[in-house]
C-alpha positions in Angstrom: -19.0 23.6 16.6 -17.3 20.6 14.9 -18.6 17.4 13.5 -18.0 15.0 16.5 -19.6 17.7 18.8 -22.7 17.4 17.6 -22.6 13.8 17.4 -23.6 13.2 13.9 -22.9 9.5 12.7 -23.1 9.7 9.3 -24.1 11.3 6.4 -21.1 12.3 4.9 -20.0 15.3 2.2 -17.9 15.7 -0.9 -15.8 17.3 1.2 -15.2 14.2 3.7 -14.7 11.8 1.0 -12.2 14.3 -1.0 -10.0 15.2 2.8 -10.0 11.7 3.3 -8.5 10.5 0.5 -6.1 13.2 0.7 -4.5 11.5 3.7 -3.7 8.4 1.5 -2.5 10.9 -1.2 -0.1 12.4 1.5 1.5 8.8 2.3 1.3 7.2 -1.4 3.5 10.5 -2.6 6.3 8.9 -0.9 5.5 5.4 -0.5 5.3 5.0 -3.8 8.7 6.3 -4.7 9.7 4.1 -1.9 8.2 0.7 -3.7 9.2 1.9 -7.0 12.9 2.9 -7.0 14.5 2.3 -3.2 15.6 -1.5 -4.3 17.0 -0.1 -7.3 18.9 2.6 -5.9 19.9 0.4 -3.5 21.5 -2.1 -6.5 22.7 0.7 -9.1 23.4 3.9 -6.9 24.9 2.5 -3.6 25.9 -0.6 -5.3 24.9 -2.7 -2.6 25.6 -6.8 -2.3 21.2 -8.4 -3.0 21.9 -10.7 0.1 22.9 -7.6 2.4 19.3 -5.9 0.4 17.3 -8.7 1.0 18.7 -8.7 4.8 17.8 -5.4 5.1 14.4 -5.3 4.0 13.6 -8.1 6.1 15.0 -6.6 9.5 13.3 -3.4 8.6 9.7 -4.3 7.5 9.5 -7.0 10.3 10.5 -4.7 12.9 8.0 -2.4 11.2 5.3 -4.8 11.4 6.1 -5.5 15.1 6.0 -2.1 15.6 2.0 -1.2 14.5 0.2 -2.9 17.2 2.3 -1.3 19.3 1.5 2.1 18.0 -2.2 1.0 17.9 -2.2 0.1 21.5 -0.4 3.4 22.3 -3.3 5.2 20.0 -6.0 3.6 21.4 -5.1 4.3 25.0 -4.5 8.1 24.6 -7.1 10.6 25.1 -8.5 12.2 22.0 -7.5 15.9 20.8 -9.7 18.7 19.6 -10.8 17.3 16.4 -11.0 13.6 17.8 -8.9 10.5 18.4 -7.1 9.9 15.0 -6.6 13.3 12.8 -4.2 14.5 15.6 -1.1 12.0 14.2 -2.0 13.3 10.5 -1.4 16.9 11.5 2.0 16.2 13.3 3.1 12.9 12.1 3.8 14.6 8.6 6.4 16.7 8.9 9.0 13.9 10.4 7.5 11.6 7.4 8.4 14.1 4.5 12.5 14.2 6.2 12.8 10.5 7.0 11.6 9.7 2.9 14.2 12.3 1.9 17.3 11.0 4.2 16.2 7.4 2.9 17.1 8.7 -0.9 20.5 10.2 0.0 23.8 9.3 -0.8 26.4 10.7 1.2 29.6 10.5 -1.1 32.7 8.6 -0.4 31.9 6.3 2.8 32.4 2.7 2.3 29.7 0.1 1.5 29.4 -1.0 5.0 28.9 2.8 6.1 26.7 2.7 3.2 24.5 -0.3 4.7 24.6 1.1 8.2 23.1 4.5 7.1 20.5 2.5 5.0 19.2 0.4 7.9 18.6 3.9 9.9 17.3 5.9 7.3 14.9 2.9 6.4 13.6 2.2 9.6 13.0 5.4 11.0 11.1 6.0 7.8 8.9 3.1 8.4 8.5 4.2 12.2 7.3 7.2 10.8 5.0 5.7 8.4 3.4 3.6 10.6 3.1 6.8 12.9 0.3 8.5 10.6 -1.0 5.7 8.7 -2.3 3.2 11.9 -4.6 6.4 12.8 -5.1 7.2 9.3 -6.3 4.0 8.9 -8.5 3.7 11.5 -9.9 6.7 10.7 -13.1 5.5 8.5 -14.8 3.9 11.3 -15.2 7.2 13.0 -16.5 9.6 10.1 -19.2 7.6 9.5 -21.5 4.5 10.8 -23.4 4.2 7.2 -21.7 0.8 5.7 -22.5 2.1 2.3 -21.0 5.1 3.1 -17.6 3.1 4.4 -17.5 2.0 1.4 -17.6 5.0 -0.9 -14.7 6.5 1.7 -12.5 3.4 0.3 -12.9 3.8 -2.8 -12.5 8.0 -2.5 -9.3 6.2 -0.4 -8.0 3.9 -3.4 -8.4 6.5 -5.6 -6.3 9.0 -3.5 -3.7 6.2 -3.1 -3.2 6.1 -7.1 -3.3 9.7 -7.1 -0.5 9.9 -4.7 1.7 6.8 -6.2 1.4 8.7 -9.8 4.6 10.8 -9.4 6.8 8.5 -8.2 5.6 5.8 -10.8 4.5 8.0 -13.8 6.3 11.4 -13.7 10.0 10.3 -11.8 10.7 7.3 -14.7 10.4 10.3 -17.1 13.2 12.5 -15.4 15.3 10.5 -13.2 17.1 8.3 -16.0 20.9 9.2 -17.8 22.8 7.9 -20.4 26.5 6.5 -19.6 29.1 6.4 -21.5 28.3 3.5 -23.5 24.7 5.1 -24.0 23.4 2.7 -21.8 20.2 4.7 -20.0 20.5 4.3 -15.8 19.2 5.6 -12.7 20.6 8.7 -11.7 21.0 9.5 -7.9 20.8 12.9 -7.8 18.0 13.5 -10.3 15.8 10.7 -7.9 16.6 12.8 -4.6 15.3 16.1 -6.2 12.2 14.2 -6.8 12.0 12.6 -3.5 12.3 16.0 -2.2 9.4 18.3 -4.2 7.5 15.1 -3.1 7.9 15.3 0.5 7.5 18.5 0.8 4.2 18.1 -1.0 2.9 15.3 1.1 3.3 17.5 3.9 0.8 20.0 3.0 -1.7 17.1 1.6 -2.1 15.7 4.9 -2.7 19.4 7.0 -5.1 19.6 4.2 -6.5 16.3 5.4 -6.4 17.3 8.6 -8.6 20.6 7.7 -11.5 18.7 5.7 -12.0 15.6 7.5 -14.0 15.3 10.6 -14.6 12.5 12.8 -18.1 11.9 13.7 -18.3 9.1 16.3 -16.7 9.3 19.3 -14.3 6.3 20.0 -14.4 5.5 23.9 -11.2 6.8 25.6 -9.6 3.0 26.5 -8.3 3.0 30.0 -4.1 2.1 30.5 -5.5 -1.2 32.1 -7.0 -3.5 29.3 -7.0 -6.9 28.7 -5.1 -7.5 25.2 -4.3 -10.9 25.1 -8.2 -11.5 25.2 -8.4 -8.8 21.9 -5.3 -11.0 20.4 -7.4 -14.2 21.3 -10.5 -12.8 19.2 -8.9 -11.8 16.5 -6.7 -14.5 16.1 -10.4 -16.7 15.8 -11.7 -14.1 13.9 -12.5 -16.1 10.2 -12.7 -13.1 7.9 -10.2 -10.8 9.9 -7.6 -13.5 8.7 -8.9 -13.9 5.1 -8.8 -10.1 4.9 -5.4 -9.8 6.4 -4.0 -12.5 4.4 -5.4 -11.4 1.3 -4.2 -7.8 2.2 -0.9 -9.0 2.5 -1.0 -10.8 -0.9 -2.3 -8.4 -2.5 0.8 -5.2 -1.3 3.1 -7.7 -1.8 2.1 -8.1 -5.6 1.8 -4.4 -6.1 5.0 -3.3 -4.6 6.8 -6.4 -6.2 5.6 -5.6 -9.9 6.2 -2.0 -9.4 9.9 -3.1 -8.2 10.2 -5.5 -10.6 8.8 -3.9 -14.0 11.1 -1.0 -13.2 13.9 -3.7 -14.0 11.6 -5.7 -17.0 11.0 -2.0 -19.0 14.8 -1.2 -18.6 16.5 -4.2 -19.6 13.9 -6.8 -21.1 11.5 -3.9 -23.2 14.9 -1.4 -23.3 12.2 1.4 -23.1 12.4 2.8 -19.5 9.7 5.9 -19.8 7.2 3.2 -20.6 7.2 2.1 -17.3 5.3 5.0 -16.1 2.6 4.4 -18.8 2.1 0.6 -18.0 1.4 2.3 -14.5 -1.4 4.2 -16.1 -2.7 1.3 -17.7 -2.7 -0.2 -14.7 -4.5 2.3 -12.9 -6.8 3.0 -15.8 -9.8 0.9 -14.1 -10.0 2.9 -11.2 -11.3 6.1 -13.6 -14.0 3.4 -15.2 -15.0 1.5 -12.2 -15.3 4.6 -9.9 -18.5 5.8 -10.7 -20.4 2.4 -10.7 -18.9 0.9 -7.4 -21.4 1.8 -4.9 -24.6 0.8 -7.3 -21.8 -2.6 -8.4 -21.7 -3.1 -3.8 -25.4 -2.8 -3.5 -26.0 -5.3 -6.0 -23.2 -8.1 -5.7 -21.7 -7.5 -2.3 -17.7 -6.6 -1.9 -16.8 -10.0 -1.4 -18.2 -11.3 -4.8 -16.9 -9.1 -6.8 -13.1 -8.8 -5.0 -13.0 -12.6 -5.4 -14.4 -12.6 -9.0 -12.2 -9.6 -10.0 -9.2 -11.5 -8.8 -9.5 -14.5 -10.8 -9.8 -12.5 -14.0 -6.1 -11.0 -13.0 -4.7 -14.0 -12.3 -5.9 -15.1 -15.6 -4.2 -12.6 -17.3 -1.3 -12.6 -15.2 -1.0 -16.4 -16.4 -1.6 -15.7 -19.7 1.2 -13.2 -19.6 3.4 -15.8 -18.7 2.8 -18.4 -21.2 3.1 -16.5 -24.0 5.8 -14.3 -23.0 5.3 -11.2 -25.5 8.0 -9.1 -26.9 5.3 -6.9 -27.8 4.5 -3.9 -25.5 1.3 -3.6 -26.6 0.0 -7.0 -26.1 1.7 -6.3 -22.5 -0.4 -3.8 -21.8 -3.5 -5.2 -22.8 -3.2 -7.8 -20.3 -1.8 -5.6 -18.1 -5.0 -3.6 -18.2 -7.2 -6.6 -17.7 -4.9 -7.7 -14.7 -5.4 -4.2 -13.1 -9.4 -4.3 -13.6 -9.3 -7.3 -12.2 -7.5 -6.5 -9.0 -9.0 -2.9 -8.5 -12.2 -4.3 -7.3 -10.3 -5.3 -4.3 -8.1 -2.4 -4.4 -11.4 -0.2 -4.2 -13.4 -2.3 -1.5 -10.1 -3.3 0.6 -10.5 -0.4 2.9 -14.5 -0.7 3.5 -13.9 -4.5 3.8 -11.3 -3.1 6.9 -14.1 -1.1 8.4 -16.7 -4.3 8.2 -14.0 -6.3 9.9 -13.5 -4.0 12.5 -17.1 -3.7 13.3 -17.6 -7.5 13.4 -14.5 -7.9 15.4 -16.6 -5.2 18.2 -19.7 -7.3 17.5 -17.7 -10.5 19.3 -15.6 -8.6 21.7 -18.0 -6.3 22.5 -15.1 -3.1 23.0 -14.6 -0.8 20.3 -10.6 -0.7 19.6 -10.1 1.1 16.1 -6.8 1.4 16.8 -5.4 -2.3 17.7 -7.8 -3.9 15.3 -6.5 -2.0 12.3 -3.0 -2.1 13.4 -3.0 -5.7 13.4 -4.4 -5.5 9.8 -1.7 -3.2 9.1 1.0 -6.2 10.8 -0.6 -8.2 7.7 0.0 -5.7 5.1 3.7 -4.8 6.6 4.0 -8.7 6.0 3.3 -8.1 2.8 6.0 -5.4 2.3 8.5 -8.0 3.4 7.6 -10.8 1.4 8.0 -8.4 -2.0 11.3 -6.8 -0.7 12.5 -10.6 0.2 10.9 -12.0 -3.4 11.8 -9.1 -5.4 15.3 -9.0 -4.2 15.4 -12.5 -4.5 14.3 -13.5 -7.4 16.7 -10.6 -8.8 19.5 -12.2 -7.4 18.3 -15.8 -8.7 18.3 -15.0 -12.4 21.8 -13.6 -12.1 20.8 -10.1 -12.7 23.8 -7.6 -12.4 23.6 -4.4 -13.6 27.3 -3.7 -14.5 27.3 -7.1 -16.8 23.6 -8.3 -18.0 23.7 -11.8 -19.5 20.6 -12.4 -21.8 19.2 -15.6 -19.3 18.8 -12.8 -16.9 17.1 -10.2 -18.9 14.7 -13.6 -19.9 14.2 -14.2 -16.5 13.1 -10.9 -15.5 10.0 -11.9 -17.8 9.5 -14.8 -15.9 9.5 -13.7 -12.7 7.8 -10.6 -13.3 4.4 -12.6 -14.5 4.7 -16.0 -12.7 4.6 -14.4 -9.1 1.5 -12.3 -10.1 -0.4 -14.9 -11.4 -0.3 -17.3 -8.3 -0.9 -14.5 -5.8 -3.6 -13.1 -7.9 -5.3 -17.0 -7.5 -4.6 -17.7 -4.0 -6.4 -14.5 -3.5 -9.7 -15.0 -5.5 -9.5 -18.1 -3.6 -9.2 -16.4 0.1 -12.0 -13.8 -0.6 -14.3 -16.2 -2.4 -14.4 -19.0 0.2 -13.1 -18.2 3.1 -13.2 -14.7 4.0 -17.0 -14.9 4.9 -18.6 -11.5 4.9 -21.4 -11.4 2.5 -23.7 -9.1 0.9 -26.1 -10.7 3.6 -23.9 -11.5 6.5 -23.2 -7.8 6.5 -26.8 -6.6 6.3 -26.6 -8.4 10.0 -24.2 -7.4 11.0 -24.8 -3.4 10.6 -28.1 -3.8 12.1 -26.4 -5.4 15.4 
């Protein structure tokens, strides 16, 4: 007899927390790849114009933002399967994932740039559909495997850390491999070296989400929604809703300054540093935190309250970030340093971002007085898909700004990849210690309430 037979609400396992990160693993494995490299293969494989990129990206990640409350509506209006209402897309959603991330990394040889454009809008959209297929039920999925708020919030930060787990290839081990010298010795991305990666990748996601599927079990059973509902009255509450917009904003600011230093310290470490490999350990440095601040989150939660501590932690990276910028180091070392304070900084959030989901979604029930998983974290998801189209748009842009061309680097570009890779940072790091601190408005004590409603 399964979990959400016999009704249990909470009380969670090893096991849980481990399958549900997993899912996260499964999409990170090719997200990342997607947030590190797809703009640069874009620029240097296909050769493609930055104003026809920047299109692109925009068409594609605004369509795909349109496109998740749809999918929420559609999952929240279908009847749940065996194992529940969510874990269902996981188990099938996978498979046509792993081959969209793979035709999004292939370069069929000799068609023209515009045939080259055309097959990149297809390939990039249907990935995104497909993303957005597993991930809005993925996402969703914390409010049903437990009710315990503490509990949420050890599943996010199990969650965060499967995210980095799953973003480590693409970031860590593909810089390592995926890199040739021209003829002029000049290191560059190789094509075909990328898709092979993109490939052992996929095929690995897929079988980290039927794991997923396997370990995770939902525990409360989300209310089948009749086809007949009244959405423009859940639009109307959640457009009011104070911290679902802090929290959606700040999610938005905070993907878009991931996946735009990701994108854009690929560049900084190949042409500004002229060490390329050493982009994959800045990403460890990065990433570092999570290892410290894992064990102590839940006791750091029960004592501060996620809000404190995501606004407090965001300030400190924005310091750094600034700091960064003002001195602008040749040293890598100094770069890191900072680096690693930016990231400790930030991984508060990145940690609690998921449990401060699953709060928001319970407070948006507590005003509405319907339980919709599914709509409610889509149109969080809208925010963070937002996000994904202000980097692509600033992190094409700003490329294009400095003058940055691959084929004939001036030196005011490579200075301006400095610039632009800490400036950005350091004002979305502040504008979002200044959402979470005053006006997203979920306390340690507001919370406390709010659970016991």
């Amino acid at each position: 007899m399964s979990e959400l037979q016999k009704g249990k609400t909470s009380g969670i396992t090893l096991k849980d927390k481990i399958g549900y990160a997993l899912g996260d693993t499964g999409g990170c494995l090719t997200f990342g790849i997607v947030g590190s490299f797809l703009q640069m293969f874009y620029t240097n494989v296909l050769h493609l114009p930055y104003g026809k990129i920047m299109v692109l990206f925009t068409v594609a990640r605004l369509w795909d933002a349109i496109n998740d409350p749809m999918w929420g509506a559609v999952v929240d209006i279908r009847k749940p399967g065996k194992k529940g209402k969510f874990l269902q897309y996981i188990r099938w959603g996978s498979i046509p994932l792993a081959v969209s991330a793979v035709l999004t990394f292939t370069k069929f040889s000799g068609l023209t740039e515009n045939q080259y454009l055309a097959i990149a809008y297809i390939t990039y959209i249907m990935y995104g559909m497909m993303y957005t297929v597993v991930t809005i039920p993925y996402g969703s999925l914390a409010s049903v495997v437990t009710s315990d708020k503490y509990e949420r919030s050890s599943l996010s930060v199990f969650r965060s850390i499967g995210a980095g787990l799953g973003g480590l290839p693409g970031q860590v081990i593909l810089p390592l491999f995926v890199y040739t010298k021209n003829e002029m010795g000049k290191k560059e991305l190789d094509g075909t070296k990328l898709l092979i990666g993109v490939i052992v990748l996929s095929i690995l996601s897929v079988f980290v989400y039927q794991a997923c599927y396997v370990m995770t079990a939902e525990r409360i059973v989300s209310p089948h929604i009749p086809q007949k509902r009244d959405w423009k009255k859940t639009f109307r509450v959640l457009i009011s809703n104070r911290p679902f917009i802090a929290l959606c904003l700040s999610s938005m600011l905070l993907l878009m300054t991931q996946q735009y230093t990701q994108t854009l310290y690929n560049y900084l470490f190949l042409d500004y540093f002229k060490k390329p490999a050493l982009f994959a350990v800045c990403t460890v440095v990065t990433y570092l935190p999570m290892l410290i601040l894992f064990p102590f989150m839940t006791k750091l939660v029960k004592k501060y309250g996620k809000k404190e501590l995501c606004a407090l932690g965001m300030f400190a990276a924005a310091a750094a970030n600034a700091l960064l910028f003002l001195i602008k180091t040749h040293s890598v070392v100094v770069f890191f340093v900072l680096t690693f304070i930016s990231g400790f900084g930030m991984m508060f959030f990145i940690l609690e971002v998921w449990a401060m989901a699953t709060d928001v979604i319970n407070y948006q029930e507590k005003r509405s007085g319907q339980r919709e998983e599914g709509m409610t974290y889509a149109a969080f998801s809208f925010g963070r898909k937002i996000g994904q189209t202000l980097s692509a748009v600033l992190g094409t842009g700003v490329i294009g700004l400095i003058g940055y061309d691959s084929l004939n680097l001036t030196q005011n570009a490579i200075d301006g990849l400095y610039t632009v890779s800490t400036a950005v940072p350091a004002a979305s790091c502040l504008l979002m210690s200044v959402l979470l601190g005053f006006v997203y408005n979920l306390g340690k004590k507001n919370l406390s309430s709010i659970y016991s409603d």
